[in-house]
C-alpha positions as CSV (number, residue, x, y, z in Angstrom):
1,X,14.7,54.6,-19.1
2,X,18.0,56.0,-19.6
3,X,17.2,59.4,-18.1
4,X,20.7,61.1,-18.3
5,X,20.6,60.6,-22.1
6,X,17.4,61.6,-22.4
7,X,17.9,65.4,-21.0
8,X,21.0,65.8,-22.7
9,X,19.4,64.7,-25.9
10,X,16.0,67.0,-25.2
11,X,17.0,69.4,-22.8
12,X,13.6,70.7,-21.6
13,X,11.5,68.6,-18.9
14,X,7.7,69.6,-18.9
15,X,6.4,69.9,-14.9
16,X,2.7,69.2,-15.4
17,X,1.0,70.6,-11.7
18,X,-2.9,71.5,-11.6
19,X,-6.2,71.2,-10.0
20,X,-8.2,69.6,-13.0
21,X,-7.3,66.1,-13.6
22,X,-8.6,65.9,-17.1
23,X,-6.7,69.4,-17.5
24,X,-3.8,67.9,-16.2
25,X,-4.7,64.6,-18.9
26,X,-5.2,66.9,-22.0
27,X,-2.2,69.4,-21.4
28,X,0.3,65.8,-21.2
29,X,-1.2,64.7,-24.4
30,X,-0.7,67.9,-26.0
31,X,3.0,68.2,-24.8
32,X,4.0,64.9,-26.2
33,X,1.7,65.8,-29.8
34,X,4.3,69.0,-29.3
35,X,7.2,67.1,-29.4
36,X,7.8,67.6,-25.3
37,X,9.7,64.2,-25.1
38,X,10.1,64.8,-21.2
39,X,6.8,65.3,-19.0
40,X,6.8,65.2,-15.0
41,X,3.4,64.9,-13.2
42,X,3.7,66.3,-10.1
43,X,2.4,64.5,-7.4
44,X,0.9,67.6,-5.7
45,X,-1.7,68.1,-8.3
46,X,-5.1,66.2,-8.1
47,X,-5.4,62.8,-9.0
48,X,-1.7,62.7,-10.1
49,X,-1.4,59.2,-10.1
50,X,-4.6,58.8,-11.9
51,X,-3.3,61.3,-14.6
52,X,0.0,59.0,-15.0
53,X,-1.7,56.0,-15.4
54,X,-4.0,57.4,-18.1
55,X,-1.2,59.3,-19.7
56,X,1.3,55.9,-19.9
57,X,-1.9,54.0,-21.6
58,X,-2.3,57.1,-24.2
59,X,1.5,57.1,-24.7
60,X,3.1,53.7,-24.3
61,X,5.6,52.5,-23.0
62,X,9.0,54.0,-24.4
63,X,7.7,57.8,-23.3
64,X,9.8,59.5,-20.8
65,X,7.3,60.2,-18.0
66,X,7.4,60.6,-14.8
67,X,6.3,61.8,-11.1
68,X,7.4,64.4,-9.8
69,X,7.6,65.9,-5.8
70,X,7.8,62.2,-5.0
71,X,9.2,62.7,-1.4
72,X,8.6,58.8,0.6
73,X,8.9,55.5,0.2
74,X,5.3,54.7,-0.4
75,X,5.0,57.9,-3.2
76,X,7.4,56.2,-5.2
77,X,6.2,53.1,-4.7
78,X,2.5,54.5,-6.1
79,X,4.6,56.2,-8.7
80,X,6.3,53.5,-10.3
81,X,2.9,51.1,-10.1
82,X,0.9,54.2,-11.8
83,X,3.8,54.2,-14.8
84,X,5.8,56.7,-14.2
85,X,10.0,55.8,-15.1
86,X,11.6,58.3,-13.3
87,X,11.4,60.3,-10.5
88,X,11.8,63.8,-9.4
89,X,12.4,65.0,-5.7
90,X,11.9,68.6,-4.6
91,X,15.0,68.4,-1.6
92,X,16.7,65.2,-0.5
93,X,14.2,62.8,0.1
94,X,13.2,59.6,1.6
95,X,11.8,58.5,-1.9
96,X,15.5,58.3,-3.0
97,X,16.7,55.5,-1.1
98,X,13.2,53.4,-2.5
99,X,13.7,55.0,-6.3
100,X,17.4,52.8,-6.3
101,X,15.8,49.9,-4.2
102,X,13.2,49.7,-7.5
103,X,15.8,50.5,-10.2
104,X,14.2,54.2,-11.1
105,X,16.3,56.7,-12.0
106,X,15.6,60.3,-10.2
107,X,16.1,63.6,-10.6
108,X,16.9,64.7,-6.8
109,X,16.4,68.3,-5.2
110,X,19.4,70.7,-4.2
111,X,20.4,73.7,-3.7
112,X,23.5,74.2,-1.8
113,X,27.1,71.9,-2.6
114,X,26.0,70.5,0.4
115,X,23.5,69.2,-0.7
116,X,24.9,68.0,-4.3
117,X,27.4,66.0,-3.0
118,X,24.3,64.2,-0.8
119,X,21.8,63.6,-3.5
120,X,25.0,62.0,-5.4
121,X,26.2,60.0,-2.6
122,X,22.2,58.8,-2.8
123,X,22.5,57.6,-6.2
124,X,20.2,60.4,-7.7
125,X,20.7,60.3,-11.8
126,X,20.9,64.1,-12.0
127,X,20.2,67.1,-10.2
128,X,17.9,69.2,-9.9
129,X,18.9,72.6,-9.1
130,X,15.8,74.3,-7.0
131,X,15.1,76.6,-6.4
132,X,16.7,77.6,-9.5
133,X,15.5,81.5,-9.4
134,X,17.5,82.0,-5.7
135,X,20.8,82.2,-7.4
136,X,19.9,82.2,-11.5
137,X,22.1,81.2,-14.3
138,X,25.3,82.7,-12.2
139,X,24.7,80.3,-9.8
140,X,24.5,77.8,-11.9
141,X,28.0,78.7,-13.3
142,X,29.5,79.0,-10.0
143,X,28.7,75.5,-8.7
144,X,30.0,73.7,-12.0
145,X,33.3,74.7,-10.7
146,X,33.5,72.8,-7.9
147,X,31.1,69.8,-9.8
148,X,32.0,69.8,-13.4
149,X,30.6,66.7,-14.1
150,X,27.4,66.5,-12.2
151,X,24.3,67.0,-14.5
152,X,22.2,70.1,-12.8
153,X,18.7,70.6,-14.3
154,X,17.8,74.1,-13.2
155,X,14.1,74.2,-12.0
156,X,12.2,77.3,-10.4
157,X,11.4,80.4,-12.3
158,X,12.7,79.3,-15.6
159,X,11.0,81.1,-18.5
160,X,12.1,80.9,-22.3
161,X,15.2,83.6,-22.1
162,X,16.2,81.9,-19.2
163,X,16.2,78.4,-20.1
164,X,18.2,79.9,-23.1
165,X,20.6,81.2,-20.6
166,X,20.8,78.1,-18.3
167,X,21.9,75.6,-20.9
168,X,24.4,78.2,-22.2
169,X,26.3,78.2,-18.7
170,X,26.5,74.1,-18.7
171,X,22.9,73.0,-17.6
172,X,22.4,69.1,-18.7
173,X,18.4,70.1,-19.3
174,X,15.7,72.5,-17.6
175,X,13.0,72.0,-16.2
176,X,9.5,74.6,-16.5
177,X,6.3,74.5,-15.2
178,X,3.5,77.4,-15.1
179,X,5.8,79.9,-17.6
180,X,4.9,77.0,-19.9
181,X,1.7,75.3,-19.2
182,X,0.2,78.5,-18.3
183,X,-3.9,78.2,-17.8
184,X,-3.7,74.9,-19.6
185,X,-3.8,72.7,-16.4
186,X,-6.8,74.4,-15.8
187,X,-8.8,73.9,-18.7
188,X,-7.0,77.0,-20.6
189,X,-6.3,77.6,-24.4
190,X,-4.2,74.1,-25.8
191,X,-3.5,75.8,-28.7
192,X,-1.4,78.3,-27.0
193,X,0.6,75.6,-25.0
194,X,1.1,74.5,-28.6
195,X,2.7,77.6,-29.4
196,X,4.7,77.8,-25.7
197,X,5.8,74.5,-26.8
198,X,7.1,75.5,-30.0
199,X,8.6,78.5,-28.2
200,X,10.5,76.5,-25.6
201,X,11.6,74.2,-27.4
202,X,13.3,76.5,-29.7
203,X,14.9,78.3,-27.0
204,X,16.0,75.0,-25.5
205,X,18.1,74.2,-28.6
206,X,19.4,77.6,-29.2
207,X,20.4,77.6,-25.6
208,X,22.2,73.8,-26.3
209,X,24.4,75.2,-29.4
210,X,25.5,78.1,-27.7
């Protein structure tokens, strides 16, 4: 998948992370019914892979999902034969080096410009800028100085105002996890994620005009 066009076109990345696999299963399938056209699984949740694997066969195969906290060669090696098309890293990674070695693009971890200019020299697609809540939107701003090109997907912290906020000062996307799944991933209310959804999704686009 083309996952640089994909954030710039959608702007808000879904981080899927719980203890319920069928949780996990139901709050993907609701996502994409929601119009989330982004969705990580994070491999720390249980049965991640599984949860892939089922969620590919639901979706098919043009839907931008992927794994997420894939940190070694043999994660994204499980990743990529579970379905997911991109990857996400939480820091620089050994998975990095393997996600190039099997064509996948990834989103790689950073924080400092250190650590940008690594995860670019390492081919990562975009970065992700975690944790995102350290320095907030300000941040954010500061290191598009020095990298004005470099697509930052700020990660960590990000609720609705924020993700407004984020993609005002130049972010290519955001990414959110528990301020939007909420209880969900644990067998909470879908028909509020439906709502947080909605909510999102409108701040995500508000937040791209600006």
């Amino acid at each position: 998948m083309n996952l640089l066009e994909a954030l710039h076109t959608h702007r808000l990345l879904a981080i899927v992370r719980g203890p319920d696999p069928e949780a996990a299963l139901a709050a993907v399938l609701v996502l994409a019914e929601s119009g989330i056209a982004l969705i990580e699984v994070s491999l720390t949740g249980a049965d991640a892979l599984g949860t892939i694997r089922r969620a590919r066969a639901a979706l098919g195969p043009g839907f931008g999902l992927g794994a997420g906290t894939v940190l070694t060669a043999e994660d994204a090696r499980a990743a990529a034969d579970a379905g997911a098309t991109f990857l996400v890293t939480p820091a620089l990674a050994p998975s990095l080096g393997e996600a190039a070695r099997l064509g996948l693009p990834v989103l790689a971890g950073a924080l400092t410009p250190t650590e940008v200019v690594q995860a670019q020299a390492g081919g990562a697609t975009a970065v992700k800028l975690f944790p995102a809540s350290l320095g907030g939107p300000q941040y954010l701003a500061a290191l598009r100085d020095p990298f004005p090109r470099t697509p930052f997907v700020p990660v960590g912290g990000v609720d609705a105002d924020g993700a407004r906020e984020y993609l005002r000062r130049g972010a290519a996307a955001v990414g959110v996890g528990s301020p939007l799944l909420g209880d969900a991933v644990r067998g909470g209310d879908l028909g509020a994620l439906r709502d947080r959804a909605a909510a999102f999704r409108t701040e995500a686009a508000a937040g791209a005009r600006a």
